[in-house]
KOLMIGU-350983 format. One record per residue (C-alpha): z, x, y; residue in three letters. Coordinates in pm, 1 decimal, always signed. Layout:
N
REC        Z        X        Y  aa
REC        Z        X        Y ala
...
//
This chain:
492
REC        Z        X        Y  aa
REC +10869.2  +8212.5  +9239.4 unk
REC +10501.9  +8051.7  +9215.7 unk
REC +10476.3  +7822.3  +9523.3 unk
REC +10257.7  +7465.4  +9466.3 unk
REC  +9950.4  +7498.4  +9682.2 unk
REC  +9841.3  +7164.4  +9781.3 unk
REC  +9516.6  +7123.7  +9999.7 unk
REC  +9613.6  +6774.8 +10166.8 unk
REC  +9291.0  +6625.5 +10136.2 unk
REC  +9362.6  +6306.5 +10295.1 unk
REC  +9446.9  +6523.6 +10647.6 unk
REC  +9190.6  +6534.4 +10948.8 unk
REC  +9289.3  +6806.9 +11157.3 unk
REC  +9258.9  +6857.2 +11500.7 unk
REC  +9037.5  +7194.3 +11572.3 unk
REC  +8926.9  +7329.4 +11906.4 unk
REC  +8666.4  +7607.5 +12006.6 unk
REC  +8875.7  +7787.1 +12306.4 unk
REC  +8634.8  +7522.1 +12450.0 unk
REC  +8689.3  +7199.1 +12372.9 unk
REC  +8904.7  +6948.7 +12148.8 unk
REC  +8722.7  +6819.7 +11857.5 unk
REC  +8791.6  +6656.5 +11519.6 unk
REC  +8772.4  +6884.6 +11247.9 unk
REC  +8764.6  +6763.3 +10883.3 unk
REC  +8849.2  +6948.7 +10535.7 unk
REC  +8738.2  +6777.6 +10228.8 unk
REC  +8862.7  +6443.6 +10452.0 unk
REC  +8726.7  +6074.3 +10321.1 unk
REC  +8660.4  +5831.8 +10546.3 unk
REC  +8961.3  +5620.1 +10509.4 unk
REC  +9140.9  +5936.2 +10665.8 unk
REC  +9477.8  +5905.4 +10794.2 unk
REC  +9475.7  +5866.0 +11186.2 unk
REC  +9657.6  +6173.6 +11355.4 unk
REC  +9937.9  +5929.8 +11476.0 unk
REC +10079.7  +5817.1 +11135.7 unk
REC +10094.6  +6220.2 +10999.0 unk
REC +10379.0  +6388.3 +10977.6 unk
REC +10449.8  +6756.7 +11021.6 unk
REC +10473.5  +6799.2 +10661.5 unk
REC +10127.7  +6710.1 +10600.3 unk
REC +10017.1  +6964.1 +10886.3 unk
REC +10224.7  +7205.1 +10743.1 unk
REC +10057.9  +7287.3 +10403.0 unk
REC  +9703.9  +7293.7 +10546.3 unk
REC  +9821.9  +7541.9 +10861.2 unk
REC  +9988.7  +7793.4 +10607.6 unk
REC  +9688.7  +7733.7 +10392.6 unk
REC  +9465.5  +7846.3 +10617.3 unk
REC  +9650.9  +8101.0 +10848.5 unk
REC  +9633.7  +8300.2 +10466.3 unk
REC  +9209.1  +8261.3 +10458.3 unk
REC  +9243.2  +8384.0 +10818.3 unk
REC  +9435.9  +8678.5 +10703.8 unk
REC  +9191.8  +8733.7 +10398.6 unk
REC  +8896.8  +8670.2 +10571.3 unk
REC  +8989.3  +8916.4 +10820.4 unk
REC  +9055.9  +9184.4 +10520.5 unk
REC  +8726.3  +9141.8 +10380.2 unk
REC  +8588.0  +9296.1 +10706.7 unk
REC  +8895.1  +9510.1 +10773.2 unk
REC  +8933.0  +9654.9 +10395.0 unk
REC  +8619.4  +9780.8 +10374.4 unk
REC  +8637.8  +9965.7 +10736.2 unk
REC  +8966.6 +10092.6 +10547.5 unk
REC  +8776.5 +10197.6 +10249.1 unk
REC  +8950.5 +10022.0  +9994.9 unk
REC  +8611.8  +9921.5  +9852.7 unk
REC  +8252.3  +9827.7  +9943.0 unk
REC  +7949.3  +9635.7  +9836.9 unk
REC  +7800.4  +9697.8  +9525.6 unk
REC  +7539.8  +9908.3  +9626.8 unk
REC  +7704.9 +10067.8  +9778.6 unk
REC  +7756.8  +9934.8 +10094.9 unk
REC  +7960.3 +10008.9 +10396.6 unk
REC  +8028.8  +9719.1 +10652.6 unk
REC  +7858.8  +9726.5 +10982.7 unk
REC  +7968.1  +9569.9 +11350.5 unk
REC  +8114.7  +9197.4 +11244.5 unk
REC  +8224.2  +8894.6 +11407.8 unk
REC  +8512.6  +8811.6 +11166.7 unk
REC  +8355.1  +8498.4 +11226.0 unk
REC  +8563.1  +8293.0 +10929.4 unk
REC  +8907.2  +8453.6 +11091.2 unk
REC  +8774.5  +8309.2 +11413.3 unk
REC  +8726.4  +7966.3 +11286.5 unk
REC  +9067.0  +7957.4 +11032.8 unk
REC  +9264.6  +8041.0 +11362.6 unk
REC  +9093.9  +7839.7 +11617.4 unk
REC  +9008.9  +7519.3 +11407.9 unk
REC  +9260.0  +7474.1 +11149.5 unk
REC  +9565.0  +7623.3 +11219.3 unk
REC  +9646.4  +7642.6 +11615.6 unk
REC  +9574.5  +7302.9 +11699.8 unk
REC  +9776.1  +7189.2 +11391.6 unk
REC +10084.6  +7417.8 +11485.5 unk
REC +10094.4  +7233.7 +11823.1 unk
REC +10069.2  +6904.9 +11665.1 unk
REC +10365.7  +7062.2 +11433.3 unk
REC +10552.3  +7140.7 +11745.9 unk
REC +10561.6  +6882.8 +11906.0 unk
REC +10648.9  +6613.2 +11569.9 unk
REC +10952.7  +6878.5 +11557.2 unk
REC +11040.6  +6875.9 +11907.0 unk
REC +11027.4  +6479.8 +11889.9 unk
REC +11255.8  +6470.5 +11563.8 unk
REC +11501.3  +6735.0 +11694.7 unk
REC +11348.2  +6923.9 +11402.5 unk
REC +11440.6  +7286.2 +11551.3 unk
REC +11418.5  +7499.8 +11276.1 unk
REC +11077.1  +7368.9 +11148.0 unk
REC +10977.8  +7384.6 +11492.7 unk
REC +11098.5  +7725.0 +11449.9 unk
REC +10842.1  +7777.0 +11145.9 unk
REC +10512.2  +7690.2 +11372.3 unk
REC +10618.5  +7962.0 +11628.7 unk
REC +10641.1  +8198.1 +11367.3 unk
REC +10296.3  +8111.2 +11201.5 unk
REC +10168.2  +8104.2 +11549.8 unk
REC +10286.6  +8453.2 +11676.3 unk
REC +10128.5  +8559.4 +11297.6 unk
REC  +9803.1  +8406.0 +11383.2 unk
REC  +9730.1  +8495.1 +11746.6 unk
REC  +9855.4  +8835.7 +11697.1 unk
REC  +9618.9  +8904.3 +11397.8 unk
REC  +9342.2  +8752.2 +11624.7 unk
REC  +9429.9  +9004.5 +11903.4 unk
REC  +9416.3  +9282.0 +11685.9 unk
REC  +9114.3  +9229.9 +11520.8 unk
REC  +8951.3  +9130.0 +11897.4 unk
REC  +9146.4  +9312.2 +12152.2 unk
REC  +9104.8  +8985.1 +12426.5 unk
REC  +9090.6  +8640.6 +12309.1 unk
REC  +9134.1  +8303.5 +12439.7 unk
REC  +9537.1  +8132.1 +12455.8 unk
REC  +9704.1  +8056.7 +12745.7 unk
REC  +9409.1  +7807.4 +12844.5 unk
REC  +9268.6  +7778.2 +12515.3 unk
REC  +9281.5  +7364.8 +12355.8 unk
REC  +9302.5  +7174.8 +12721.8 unk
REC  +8931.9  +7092.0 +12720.6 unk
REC  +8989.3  +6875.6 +13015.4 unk
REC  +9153.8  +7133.9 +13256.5 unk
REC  +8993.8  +7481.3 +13106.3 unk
REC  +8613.2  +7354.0 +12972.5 unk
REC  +8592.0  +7724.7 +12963.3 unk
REC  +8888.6  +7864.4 +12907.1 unk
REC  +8960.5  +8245.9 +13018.6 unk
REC  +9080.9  +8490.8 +12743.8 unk
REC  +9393.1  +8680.6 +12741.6 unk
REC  +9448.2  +9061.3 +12721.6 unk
REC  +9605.9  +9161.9 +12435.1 unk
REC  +9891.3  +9293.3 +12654.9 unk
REC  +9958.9  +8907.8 +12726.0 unk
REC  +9915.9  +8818.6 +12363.4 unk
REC +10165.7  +9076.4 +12233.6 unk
REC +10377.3  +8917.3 +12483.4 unk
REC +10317.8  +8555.4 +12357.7 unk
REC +10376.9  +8736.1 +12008.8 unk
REC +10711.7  +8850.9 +12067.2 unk
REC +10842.4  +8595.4 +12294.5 unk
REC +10735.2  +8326.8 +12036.4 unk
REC +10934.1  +8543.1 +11750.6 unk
REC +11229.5  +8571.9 +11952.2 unk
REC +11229.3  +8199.8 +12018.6 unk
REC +11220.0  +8142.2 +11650.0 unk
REC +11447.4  +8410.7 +11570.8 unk
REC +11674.7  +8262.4 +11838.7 unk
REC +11689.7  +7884.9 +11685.0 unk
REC +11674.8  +7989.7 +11315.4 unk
REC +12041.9  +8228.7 +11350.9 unk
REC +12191.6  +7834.1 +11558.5 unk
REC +12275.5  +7530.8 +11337.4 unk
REC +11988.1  +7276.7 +11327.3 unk
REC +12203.7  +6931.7 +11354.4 unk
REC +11832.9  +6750.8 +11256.0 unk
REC +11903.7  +6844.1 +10891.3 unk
REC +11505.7  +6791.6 +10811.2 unk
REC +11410.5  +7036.5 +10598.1 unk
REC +11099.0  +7214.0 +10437.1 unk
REC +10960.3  +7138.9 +10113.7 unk
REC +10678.6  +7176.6  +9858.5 unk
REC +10458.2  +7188.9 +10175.9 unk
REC +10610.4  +7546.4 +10251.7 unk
REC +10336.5  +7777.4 +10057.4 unk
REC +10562.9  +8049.0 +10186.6 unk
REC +10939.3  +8030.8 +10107.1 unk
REC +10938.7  +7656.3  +9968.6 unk
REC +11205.2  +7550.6 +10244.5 unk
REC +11398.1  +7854.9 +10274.1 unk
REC +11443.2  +7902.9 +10625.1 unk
REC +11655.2  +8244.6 +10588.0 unk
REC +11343.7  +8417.3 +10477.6 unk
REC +11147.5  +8312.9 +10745.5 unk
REC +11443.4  +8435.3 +10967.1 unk
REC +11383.1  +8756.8 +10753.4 unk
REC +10997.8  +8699.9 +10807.2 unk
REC +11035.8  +8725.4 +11199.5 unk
REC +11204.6  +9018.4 +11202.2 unk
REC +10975.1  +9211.8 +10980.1 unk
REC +10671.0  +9094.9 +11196.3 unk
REC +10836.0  +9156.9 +11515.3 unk
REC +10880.7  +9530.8 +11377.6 unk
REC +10498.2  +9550.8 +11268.0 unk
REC +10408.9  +9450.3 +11621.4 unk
REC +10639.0  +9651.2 +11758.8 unk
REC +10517.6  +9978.3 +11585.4 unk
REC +10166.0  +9887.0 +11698.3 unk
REC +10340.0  +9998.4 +12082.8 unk
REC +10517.2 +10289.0 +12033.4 unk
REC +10208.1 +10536.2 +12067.4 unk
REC +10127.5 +10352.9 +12379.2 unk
REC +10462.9 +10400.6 +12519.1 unk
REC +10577.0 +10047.1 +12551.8 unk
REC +10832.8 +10039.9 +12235.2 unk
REC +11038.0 +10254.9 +12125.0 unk
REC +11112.2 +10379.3 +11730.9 unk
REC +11418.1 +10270.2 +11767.5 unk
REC +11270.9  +9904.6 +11914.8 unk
REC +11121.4  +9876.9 +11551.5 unk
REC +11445.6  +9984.7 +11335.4 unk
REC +11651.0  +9749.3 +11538.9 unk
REC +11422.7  +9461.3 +11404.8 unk
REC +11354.1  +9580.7 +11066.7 unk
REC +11737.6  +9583.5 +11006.4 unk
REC +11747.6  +9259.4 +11004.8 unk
REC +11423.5  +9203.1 +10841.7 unk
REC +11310.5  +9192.9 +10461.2 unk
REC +11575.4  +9295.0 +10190.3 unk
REC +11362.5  +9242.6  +9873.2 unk
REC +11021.7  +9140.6  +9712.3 unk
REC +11207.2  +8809.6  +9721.0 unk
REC +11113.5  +8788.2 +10078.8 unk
REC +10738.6  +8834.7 +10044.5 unk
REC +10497.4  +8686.0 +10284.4 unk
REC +10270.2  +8597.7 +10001.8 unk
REC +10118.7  +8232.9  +9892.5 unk
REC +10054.0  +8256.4  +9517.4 unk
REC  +9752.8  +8040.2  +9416.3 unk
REC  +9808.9  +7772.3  +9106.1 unk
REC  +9619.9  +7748.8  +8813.1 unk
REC  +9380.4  +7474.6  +8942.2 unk
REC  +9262.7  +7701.6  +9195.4 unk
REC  +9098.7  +8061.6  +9244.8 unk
REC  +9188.9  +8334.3  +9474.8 unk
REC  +8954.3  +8433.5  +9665.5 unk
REC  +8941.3  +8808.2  +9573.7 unk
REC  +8904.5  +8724.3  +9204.2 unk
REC  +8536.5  +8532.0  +9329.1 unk
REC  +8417.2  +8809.2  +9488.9 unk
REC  +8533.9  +9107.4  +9292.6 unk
REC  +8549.0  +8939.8  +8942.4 unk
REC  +8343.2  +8606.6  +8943.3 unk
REC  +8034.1  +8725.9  +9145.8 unk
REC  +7993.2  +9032.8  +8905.4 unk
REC  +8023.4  +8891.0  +8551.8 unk
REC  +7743.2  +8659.0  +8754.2 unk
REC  +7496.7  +8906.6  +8837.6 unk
REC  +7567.4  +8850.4  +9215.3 unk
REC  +7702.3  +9110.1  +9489.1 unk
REC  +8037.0  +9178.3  +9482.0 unk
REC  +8269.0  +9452.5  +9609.9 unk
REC  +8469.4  +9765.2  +9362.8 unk
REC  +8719.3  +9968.5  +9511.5 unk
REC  +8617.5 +10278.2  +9729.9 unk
REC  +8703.0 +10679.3  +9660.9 unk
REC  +8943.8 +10655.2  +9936.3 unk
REC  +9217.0 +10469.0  +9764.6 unk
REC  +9125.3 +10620.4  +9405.7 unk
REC  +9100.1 +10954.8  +9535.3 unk
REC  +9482.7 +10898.1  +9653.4 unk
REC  +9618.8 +10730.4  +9338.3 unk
REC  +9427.2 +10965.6  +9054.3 unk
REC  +9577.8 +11292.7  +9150.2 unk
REC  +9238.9 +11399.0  +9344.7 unk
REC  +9388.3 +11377.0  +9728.8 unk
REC  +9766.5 +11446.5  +9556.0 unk
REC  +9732.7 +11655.0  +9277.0 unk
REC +10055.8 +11554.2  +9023.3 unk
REC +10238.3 +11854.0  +8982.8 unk
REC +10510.0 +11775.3  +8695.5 unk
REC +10268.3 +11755.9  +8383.1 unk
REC +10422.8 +11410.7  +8308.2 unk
REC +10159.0 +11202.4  +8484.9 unk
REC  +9822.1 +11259.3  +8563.2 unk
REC  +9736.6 +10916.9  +8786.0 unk
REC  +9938.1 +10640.9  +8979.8 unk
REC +10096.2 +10337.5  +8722.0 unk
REC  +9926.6 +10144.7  +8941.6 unk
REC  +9584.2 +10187.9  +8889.5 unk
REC  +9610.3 +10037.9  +8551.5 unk
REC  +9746.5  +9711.0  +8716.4 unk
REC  +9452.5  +9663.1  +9021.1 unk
REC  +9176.6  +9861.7  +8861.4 unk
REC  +8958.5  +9912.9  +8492.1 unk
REC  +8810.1 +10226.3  +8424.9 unk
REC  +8451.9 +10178.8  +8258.6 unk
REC  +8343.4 +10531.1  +8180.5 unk
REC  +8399.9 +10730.0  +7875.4 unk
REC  +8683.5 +10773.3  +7760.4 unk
REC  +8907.8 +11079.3  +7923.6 unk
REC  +8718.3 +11049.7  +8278.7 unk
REC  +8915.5 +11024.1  +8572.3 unk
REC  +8877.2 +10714.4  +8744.7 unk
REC  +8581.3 +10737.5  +9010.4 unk
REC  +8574.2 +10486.0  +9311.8 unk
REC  +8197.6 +10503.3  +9538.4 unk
REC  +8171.4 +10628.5  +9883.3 unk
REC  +8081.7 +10324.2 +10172.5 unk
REC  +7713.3 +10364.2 +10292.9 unk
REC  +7641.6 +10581.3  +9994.0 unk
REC  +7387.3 +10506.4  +9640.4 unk
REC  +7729.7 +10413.7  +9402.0 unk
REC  +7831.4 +10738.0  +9363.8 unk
REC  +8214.5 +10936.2  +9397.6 unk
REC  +8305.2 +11205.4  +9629.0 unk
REC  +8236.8 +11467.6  +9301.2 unk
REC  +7883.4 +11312.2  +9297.0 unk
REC  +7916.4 +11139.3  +8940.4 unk
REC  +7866.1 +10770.6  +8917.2 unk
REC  +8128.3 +10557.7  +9015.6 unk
REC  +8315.7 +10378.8  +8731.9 unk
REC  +8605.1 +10174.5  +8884.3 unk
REC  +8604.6  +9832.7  +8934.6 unk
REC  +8880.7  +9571.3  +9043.5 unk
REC  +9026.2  +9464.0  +8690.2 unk
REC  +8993.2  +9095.3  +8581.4 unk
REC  +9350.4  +8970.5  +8552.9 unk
REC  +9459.1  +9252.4  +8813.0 unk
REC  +9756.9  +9240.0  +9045.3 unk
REC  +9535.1  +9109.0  +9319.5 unk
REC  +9183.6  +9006.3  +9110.4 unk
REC  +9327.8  +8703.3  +8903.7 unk
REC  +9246.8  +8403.5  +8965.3 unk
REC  +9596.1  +8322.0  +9049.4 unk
REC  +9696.4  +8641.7  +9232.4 unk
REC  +9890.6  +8560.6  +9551.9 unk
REC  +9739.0  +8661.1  +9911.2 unk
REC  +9957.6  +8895.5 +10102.4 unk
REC +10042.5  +8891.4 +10433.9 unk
REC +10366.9  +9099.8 +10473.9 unk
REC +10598.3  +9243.8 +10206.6 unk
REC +10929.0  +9423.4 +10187.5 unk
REC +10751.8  +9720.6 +10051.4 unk
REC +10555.4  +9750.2 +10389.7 unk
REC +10929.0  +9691.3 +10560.4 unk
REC +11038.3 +10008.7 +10415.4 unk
REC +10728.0 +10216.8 +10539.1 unk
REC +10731.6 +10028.8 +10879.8 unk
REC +11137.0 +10170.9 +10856.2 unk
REC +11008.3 +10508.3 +10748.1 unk
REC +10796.3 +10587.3 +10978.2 unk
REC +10988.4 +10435.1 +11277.7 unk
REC +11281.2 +10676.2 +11183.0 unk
REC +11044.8 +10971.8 +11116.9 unk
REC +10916.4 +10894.9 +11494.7 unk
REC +11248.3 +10864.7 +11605.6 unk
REC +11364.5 +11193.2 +11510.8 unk
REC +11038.4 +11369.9 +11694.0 unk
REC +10814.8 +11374.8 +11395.2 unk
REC +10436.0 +11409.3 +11460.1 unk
REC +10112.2 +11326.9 +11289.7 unk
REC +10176.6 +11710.5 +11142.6 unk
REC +10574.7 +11839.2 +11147.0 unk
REC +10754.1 +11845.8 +10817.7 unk
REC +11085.5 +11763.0 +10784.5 unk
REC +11290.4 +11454.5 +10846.6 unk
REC +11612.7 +11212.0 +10815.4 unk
REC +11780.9 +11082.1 +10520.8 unk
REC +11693.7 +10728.6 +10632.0 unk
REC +11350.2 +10817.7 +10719.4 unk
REC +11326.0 +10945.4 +10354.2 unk
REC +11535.3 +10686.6 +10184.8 unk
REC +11300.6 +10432.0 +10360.9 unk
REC +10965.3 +10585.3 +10228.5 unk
REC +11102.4 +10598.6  +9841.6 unk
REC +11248.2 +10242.8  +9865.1 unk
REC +10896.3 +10138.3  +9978.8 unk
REC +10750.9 +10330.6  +9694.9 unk
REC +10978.9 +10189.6  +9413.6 unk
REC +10940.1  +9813.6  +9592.9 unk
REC +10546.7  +9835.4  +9577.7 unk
REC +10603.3  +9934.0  +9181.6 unk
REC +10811.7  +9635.4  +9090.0 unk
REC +10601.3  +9420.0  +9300.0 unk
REC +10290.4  +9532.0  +9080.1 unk
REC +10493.4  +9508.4  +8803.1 unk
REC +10518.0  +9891.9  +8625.3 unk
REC +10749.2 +10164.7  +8592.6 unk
REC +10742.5 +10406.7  +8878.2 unk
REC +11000.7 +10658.0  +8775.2 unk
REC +10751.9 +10921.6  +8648.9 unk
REC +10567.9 +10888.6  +8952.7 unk
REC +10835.6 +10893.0  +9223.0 unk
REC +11002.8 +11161.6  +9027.1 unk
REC +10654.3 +11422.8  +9025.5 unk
REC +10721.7 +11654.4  +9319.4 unk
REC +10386.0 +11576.1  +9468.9 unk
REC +10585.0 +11270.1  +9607.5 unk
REC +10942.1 +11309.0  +9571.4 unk
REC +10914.1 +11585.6  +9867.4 unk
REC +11265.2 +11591.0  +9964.5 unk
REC +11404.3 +11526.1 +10344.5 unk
REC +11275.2 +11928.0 +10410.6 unk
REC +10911.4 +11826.3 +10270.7 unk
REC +10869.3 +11499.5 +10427.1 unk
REC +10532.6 +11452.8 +10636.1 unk
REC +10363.7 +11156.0 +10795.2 unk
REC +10110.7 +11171.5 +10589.5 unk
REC +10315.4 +11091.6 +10297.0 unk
REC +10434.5 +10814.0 +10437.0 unk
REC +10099.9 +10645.4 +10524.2 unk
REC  +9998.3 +10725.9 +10194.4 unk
REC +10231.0 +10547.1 +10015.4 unk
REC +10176.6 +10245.8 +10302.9 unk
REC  +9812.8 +10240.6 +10233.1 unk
REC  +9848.6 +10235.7  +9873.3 unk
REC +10124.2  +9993.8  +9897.1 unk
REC  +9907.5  +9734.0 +10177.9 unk
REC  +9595.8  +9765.5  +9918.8 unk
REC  +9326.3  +9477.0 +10099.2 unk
REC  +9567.6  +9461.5 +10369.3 unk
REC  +9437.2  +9359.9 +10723.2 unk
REC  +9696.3  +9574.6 +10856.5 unk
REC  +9594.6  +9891.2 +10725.4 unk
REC  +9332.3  +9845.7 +10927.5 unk
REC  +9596.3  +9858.2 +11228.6 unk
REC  +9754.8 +10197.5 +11115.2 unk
REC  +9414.2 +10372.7 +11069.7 unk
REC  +9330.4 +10286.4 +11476.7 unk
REC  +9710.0 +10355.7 +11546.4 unk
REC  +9581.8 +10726.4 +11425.7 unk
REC  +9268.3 +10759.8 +11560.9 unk
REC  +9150.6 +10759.1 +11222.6 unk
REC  +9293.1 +11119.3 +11174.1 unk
REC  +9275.5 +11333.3 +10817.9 unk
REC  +9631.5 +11418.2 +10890.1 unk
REC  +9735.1 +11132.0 +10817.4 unk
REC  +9505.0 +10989.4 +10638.5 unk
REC  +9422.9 +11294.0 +10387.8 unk
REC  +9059.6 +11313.6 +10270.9 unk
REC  +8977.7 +11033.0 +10508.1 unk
REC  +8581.1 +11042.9 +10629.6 unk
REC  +8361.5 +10781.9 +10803.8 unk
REC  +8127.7 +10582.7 +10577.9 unk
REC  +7825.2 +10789.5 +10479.7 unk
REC  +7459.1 +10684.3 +10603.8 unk
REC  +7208.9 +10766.9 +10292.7 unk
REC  +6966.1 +10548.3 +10367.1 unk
REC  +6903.1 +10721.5 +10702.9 unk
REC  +6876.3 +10389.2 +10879.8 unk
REC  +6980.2 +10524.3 +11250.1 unk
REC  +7133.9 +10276.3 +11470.3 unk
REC  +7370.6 +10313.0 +11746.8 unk
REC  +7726.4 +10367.6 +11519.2 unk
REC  +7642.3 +10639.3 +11321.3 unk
REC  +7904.8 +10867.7 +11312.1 unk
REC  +8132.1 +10619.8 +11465.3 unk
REC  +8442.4 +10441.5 +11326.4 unk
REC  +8474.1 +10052.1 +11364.0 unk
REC  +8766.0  +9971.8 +11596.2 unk
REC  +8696.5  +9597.2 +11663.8 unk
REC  +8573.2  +9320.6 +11600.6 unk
REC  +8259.0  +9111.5 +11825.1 unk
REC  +8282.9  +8760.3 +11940.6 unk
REC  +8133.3  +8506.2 +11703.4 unk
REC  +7802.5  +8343.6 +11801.0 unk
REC  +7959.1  +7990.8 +11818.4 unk
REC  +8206.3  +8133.8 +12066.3 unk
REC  +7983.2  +8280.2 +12265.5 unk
REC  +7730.0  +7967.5 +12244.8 unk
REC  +8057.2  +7750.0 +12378.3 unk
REC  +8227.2  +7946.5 +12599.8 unk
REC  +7977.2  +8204.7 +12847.8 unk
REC  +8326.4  +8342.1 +12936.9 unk
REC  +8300.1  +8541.9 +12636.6 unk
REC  +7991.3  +8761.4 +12737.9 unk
REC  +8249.4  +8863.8 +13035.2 unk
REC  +8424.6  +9018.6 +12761.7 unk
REC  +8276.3  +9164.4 +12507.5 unk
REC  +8299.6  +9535.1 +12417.3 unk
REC  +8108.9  +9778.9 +12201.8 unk
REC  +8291.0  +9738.8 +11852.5 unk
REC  +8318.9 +10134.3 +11888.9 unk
REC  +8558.6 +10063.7 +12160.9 unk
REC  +8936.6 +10079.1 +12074.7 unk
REC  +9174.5  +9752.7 +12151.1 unk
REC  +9419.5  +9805.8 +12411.4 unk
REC  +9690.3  +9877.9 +12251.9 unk
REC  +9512.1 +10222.0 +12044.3 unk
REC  +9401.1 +10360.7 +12434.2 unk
//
């Protein structure tokens, strides 16, 4: 169902630096509404509004050090400060979710309350995996913490799941309040049993981000996911209305039919959905439905479809031109396609692997359960309705319907990456591998044809830097900061 996206222009919001309380405006007039006479459902828009740019902003950065595409050019991302992630979360939507909080807590509003500590575990945890440390505990109190220390992202993941299980905790009790969400829920439009679902799933996201370090368990995840997602109907997804554009059709769609730089998609994710990295092996299909849905082929008629290398001159991995480019009117290119957070797809493969795990699987045995296996083609078939074609060809060929004997990790991050296409969190699962082939078939670091040497060649990405402003506000940062070649705690 198409959620209303309203902007709120008549809100000021309340933004800090993790340095000090200031008044931040969006679009705002000067007759604004004083903070005191706004309601948590005028916050509430603008917060989900923004915690999705955070998310997007981050996967501009994060998809292209996942190869999904690159710059026209063609381009491979270097070091990055995530800079407009940085600002989303720590200017528009933390400070608002405490103002949310605490309307709720004075209304007895406890499963909107509920909500905020959902978004906020969302937003904090996506900051700590794109940064490894980052400011919370002291972050906002200007007056006690000028300069507030940052948290590890031990102590985040801890705020993360003890804010979940709060939420998770009031949204199963009655809420005696009776107040209610509305058109200002971009999410679920006032269903609060889907954000019920919606805690569970991201509690078993963050969860699986632990297991290699030893601190949860496979089973930790399944336990969650049970209760999580139990249809595309559940999607954590805010679909944009016809008055506005999404921001992946202006830089894939708009800035090219401009003449401007824009991004196409990258060999990596063609390579795995035109037979190349999974050659078909039934004669009925010769290339993923999919790639009709997300992506045009422009060459001649009868060539395969061709995504660039990052850091090379435009060209595939068989050294012809690339010819793919995101499709205007595509799944995620139209001007009203929804951004993505979570989906029940990603559930399934979060469920698959988890039980693959859990019955000693490794980044190379082959073989697994009937729920591990069950899990990876329910996430296969629920990433085909969600893009809208028929996947029974496809999930029928051999080279994917392995069978319980045939099963391998590597199919199931396949089908996950394919699935999470411009997906912050693929991002996650890459690190969560070291980056490794095994998993990731075909997978190699961005190539360096221009022969500019710098200090990362050869090296993957695995964070993110501080922004300027931060560091410009808070020295506390410089105490901090790590190489971005560096892995976040939790891939150590």
């Amino acid at each position: 169902m198409k959620k209303i996206l309203k902007i709120y222009l008549f809100v000021i919001v309340v933004g800090f630096t993790a340095c000090n309380d200031q008044y931040f405006d969006i679009n705002t007039p000067v007759d604004s509404v004083p903070l005191d006479q706004l309601d948590m459902k005028d916050l509430m828009g603008p917060v989900l509004y923004n915690t999705m740019l955070a998310q997007y902003y981050a996967s501009v950065v994060a998809g292209n050090y996942s190869q999904y595409f690159g710059g026209y050019g063609y381009s491979a991302a270097g070091k990055s400060e995530m800079a407009s992630t940085w600002s989303n979360i720590y200017l528009r939507v933390l400070p608002n979710l405490k103002l949310i909080k605490d309307k709720a807590n004075e209304k007895g509003a406890l499963h909107y309350g509920a909500v905020a500590l959902i978004v906020e575990a969302a937003n904090i945890g996506l900051a700590a995996d794109m940064w490894d440390k980052i400011p919370y505990s002291q972050a906002g109190q200007s007056s006690e913490y000028p300069h507030p220390d940052f948290d590890s992202q031990e102590q985040i993941y801890n705020s993360v799941f003890s804010l979940l299980d709060e939420a998770i905790q009031i949204l199963e009790a009655p809420d005696n309040s009776f107040i209610n969400m509305g058109s200002e829920d971009l999410i679920y439009g006032g269903d609060f049993d889907k954000w019920l679902r919606a805690a569970y799933t991201l509690k078993a996201r963050f969860q699986l981000h632990l297991v290699q370090k030893g601190i949860t368990t496979p089973n930790d995840v399944l336990t969650s996911i049970a209760n999580g997602f139990t249809s595309n109907d559940d999607n954590f997804m805010m679909v944009y209305p016809e008055n506005e554009l999404n921001p992946w059709y202006q830089g894939s769609i708009l800035t090219r039919q401009t003449g401007n730089y824009f991004v196409a998609p990258n060999d990596q994710i063609v390579s795995m959905m035109n037979g190349t990295s999974y050659p078909f092996q039934s004669g009925v299909i010769t290339e993923d439905p999919r790639l009709h849905e997300i992506y045009q082929n422009e060459g001649d008629p009868g060539d395969p479809w061709r995504g660039g290398m990052n850091g090379g001159i435009g060209d595939s991995s068989d050294g012809e031109p690339l010819n793919t480019f995101f499709k205007e009117g595509g799944y995620y290119t139209s001007s009203t396609s929804p951004l993505i957070l979570i989906t029940y797809a990603e559930a399934m493969f979060i469920k698959a692997e988890a039980a693959f795990l859990s019955d000693g699987g490794t980044s190379t045995s082959t073989g697994s359960t009937t729920e591990a296996y069950n899990a990876y083609m329910a996430g296969i078939s629920a990433s085909m309705d969600q893009i809208g074609v028929d996947g029974t060809d496809y999930m029928a060929d051999t080279s994917v319907d392995v069978g319980e004997a045939g099963l391998m990790l590597n199919h199931i991050m396949k089908e996950k990456y394919i699935a999470n296409n411009l997906n912050a969190e693929t991002y996650n699962d890459l690190r969560r591998y070291d980056f490794s082939s095994d998993v990731f078939k075909d997978l190699a670091i961005r190539l360096n044809l221009d022969d500019v040497v710098d200090d990362y060649d050869g090296l993957w990405f695995r964070r993110a830097i501080y922004p300027t402003s931060e560091k410009n506000a808070n020295p506390k940062a410089f105490d901090y900061e790590e190489e971005p070649t560096v892995s976040v705690w939790w891939a150590q």
